[in-house]
N, C-alpha and C positions, 0 to 999 in steps of 0.2 A: 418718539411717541407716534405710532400708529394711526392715522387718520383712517376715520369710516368709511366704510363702500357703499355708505347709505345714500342716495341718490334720489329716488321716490316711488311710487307704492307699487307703480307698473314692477319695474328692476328686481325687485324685493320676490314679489308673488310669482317672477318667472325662471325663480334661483329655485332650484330645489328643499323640501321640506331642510332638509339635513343641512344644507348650507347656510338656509338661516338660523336653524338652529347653531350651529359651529359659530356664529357670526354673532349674536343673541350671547352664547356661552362664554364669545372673546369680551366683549361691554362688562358683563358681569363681573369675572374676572378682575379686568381693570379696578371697576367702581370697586369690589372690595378691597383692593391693593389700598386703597385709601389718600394713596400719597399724590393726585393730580390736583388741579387747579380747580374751582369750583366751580369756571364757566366751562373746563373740559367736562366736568362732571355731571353737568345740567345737560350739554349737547349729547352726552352718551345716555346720557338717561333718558332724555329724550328718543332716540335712537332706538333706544332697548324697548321702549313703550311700543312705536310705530311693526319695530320686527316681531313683539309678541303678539299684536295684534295679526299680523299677516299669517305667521304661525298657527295661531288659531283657527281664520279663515281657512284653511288649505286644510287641516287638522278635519275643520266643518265639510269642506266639501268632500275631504276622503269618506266621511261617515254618510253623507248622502250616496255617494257612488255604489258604497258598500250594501248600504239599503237597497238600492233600487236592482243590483245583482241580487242579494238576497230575495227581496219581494219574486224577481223572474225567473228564480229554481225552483221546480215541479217539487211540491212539498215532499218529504220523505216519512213513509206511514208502514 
């Protein structure tokens, strides 16, 4: 059994989008395999919660970055 690389939120947010996702997509995986132990199942779901959340953050800040290039392109008319 694979133990997490989950460590805490700094770690997480300075992995790239994609490797929390790959990382997020390994948890899942697991959980529906179905066949681990309930207190495995709780700490990876736990896990899963914490990476979706940082995913989203990073997710949020790509769409502000993207804004704020957009807003400073000379409109096209």
């Amino acid at each position: 059994m694979q133990k997490s690389r989950i460590n805490g939120d700094k770690m997480e947010e300075k992995r790239s989008f994609k490797k929390n996702m790959t990382e997020l997509n390994r948890i899942v995986t697991e959980l529906e395999k179905g066949d681990i132990p309930l207190e495995r199942a709780v700490e990876l779901y736990g896990e899963g919660v914490k990476l979706s959340a940082i995913c989203k953050k990073q997710l949020s800040e790509a769409k502000i970055k993207i804004t704020e290039v957009d807003g400073n392109l000379p409109s096209e008319k």
